[in-house]
Structures are given as structure tokens and as C-alpha cells.
C-alpha positions as CSV (number, residue, x, y, z in Angstrom):
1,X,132.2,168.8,106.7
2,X,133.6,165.5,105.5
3,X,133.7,164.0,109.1
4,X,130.5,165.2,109.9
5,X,129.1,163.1,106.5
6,X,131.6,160.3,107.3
7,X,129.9,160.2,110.8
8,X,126.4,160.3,109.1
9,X,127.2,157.7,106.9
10,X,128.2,155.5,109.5
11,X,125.2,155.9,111.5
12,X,123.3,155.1,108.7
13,X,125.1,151.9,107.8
14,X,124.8,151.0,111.6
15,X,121.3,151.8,111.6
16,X,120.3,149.8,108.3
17,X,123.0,146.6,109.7
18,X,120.6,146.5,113.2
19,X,117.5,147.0,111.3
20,X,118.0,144.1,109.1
21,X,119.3,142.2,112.0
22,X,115.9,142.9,113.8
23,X,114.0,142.3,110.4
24,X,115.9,138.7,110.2
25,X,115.3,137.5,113.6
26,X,111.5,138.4,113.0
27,X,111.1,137.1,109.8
28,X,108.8,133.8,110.0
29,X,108.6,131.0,107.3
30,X,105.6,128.6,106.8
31,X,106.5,125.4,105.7
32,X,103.1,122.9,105.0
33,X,103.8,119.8,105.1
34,X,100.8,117.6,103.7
35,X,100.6,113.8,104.3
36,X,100.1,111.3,101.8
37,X,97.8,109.0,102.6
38,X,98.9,105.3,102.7
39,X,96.5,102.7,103.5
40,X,93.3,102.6,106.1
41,X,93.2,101.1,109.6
42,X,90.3,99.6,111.1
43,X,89.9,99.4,114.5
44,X,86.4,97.9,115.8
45,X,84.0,99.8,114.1
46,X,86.1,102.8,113.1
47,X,88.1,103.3,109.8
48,X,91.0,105.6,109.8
49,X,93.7,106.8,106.9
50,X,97.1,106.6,107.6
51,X,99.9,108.4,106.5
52,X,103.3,107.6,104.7
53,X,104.8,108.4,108.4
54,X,102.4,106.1,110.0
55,X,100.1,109.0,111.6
56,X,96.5,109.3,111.7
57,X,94.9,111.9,108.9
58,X,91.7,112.5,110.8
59,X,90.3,115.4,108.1
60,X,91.0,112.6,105.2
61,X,87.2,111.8,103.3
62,X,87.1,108.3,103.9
63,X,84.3,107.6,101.8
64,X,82.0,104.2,101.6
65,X,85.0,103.1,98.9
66,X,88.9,103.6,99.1
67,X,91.4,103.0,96.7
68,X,94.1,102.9,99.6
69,X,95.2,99.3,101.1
70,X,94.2,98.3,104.5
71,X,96.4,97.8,106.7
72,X,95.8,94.2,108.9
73,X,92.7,95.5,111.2
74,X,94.3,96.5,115.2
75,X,94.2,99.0,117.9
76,X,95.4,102.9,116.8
77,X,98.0,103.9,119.3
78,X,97.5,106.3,121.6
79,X,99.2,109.5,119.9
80,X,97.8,108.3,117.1
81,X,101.3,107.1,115.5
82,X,102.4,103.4,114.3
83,X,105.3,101.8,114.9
84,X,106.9,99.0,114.4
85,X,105.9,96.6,112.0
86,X,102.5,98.3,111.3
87,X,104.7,101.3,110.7
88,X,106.8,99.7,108.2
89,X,103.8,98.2,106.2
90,X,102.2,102.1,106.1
91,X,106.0,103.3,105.0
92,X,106.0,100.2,102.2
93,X,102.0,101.0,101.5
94,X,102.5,104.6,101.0
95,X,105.5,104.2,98.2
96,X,102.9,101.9,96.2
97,X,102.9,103.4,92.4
98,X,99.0,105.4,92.2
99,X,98.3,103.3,89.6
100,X,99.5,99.8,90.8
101,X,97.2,100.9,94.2
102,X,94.1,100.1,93.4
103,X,95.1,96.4,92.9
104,X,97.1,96.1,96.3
105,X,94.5,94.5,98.5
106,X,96.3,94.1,101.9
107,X,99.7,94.2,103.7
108,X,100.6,91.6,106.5
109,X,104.2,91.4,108.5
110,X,105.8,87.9,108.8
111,X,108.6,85.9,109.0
112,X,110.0,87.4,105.7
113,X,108.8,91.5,106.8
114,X,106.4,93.1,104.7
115,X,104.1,90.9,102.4
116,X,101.6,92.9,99.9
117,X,99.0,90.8,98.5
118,X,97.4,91.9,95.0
119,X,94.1,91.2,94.5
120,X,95.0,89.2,91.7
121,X,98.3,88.5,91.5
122,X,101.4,87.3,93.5
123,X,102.2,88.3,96.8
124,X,105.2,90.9,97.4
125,X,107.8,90.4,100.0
126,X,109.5,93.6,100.5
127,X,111.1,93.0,104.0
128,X,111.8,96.4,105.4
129,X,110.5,99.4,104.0
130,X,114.0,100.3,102.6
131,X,114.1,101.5,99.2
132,X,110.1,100.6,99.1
133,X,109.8,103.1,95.8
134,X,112.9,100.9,94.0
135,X,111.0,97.7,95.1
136,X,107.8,98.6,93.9
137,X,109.3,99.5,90.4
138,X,111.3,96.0,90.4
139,X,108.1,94.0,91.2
140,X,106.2,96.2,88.2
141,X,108.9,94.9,86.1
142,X,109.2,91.4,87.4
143,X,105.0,91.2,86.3
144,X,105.2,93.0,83.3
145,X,107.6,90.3,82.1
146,X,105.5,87.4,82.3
147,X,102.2,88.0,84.5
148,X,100.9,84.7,83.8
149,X,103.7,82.8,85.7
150,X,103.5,84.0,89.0
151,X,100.0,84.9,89.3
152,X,100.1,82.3,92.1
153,X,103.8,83.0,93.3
154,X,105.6,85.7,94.9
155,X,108.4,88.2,94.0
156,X,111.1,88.5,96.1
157,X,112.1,92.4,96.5
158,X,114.9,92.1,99.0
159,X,117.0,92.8,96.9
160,X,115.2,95.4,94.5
161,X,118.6,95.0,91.9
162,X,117.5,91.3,92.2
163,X,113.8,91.0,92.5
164,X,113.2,87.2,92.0
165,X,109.7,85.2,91.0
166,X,109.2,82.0,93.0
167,X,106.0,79.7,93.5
């Protein structure tokens, strides 16, 4: 009588071990991953938002007026991905502060990387889109500390631990 419940026992526990094998290898998680948008890109006579990761949102709203940047106006890639410098200014666009966004006016790529311009203000040379969220807290503090000096200027983020006003 013992075996016999010994044996049963083991079935069962053989039974339940497969079933939540099966149950585990069926099992199927979502993850939704939402873009944020970054800036807009105008092509011609189109207007598109683009993504922190450079890609095209094509169910964004893009209403007659955008608080996002615009990126400098070019062809989208076929794919509809950036790369490159244009991906870099959409990677330094998108880690803009939401309220310090609706004063950036533009990004353009130079000798010096990635330059945002401020409507009114100085221009931001961030370089690479390394550390963009530190850099755009060091140029917020660099302004906040005398806005008046540099409205014409720049501020150097290179070095985010070292953000620098020049003229």
C-alpha cells in the first residue's frame, strides 16, 4: 500500500514538474515600449516626429504648433531611422528637460558635435550625445547663475562636471 502511494505520488510530482515546464515554455510577456518624441524633421513638404532612438513616430499628432525642436531640415532614411550625426542631435534633443524644451529652437552638428540654439539664449555645445541628461542639467545651472552674461555666448558641456560659459 505504501509503494503503491509512493508510486502515485511520484506520478503526480512528475506530472505537475512537465506541466509547469509546458506552462513556462508557453507563457508569453508583452513588453510596450513607447517612444518619446524628440524633435521634428522636415523633409520637403512633410514634417515628421522623431524619436529619442532616431526613428520615425508616424501615429504622433503633429499639430499646426510643436513644442519639440526641429531637427536641421533633410531626407528621412529609408527605414525610417537616423544615424549618424542627425542621430546624435535626436539622442541630445530628446534628453532636453520638458520644461527647458519649449525654448530650444534648433539643433545643428559642427566642428564642435552637437550645437542647441535657444531661442533666446546661448548656444549649447554638447559634442556627442553622451551623458546628454547630465549636460542639460549643467547648462540649466551654468544660466541659472548669471543669464544675462552669456545670452550671446555659449556653454561648453563637454565636460558636464565642467560646463564652461564663453562669448
Amino acid at each position: 500500500m505504501i509503494r503503491r502511494l509512493a508510486a502515485i505520488a511520484l506520478v503526480l510530482v512528475a506530472a505537475l514538474a512537465v506541466y509547469l515546464l509546458l506552462v513556462r515554455d508557453k507563457t508569453v510577456t508583452a513588453t510596450v515600449h513607447v517612444s518619446r518624441p524628440a524633435a521634428t524633421l522636415t523633409s520637403g513638404e512633410e514634417t515628421v516626429v522623431i524619436s529619442t532612438e532616431g526613428r520615425e513616430i508616424p501615429w504622433y499628432p503633429l499639430g499646426e504648433r510643436t513644442d519639440l525642436p526641429a531637427l536641421p531640415e533633410a531626407e528621412l532614411p529609408a527605414g525610417g531611422r537616423l544615424s549618424g550625426p542627425m542621430l546624435e542631435q535626436a539622442r541630445v534633443l530628446g534628453a532636453a528637460p520638458r520644461p527647458l524644451r519649449p525654448y530650444v529652437e534648433r539643433s545643428r552638428y559642427g566642428e564642435r558635435g552637437v550645437e542647441v540654439v535657444l531661442d533666446a539664449g546661448p548656444v549649447l555645445r554638447f559634442g556627442d550625445a553622451t551623458q546628454a541628461k547630465r549636460k542639460w542639467r549643467a547648462a540649466a545651472a551654468v544660466i541659472a547663475s548669471d543669464p544675462t552674461a552669456i545670452e550671446d555666448g555659449y556653454v561648453d558641456l563637454l565636460a558636464p562636471s565642467r560646463a564652461a560659459k564663453g562669448g
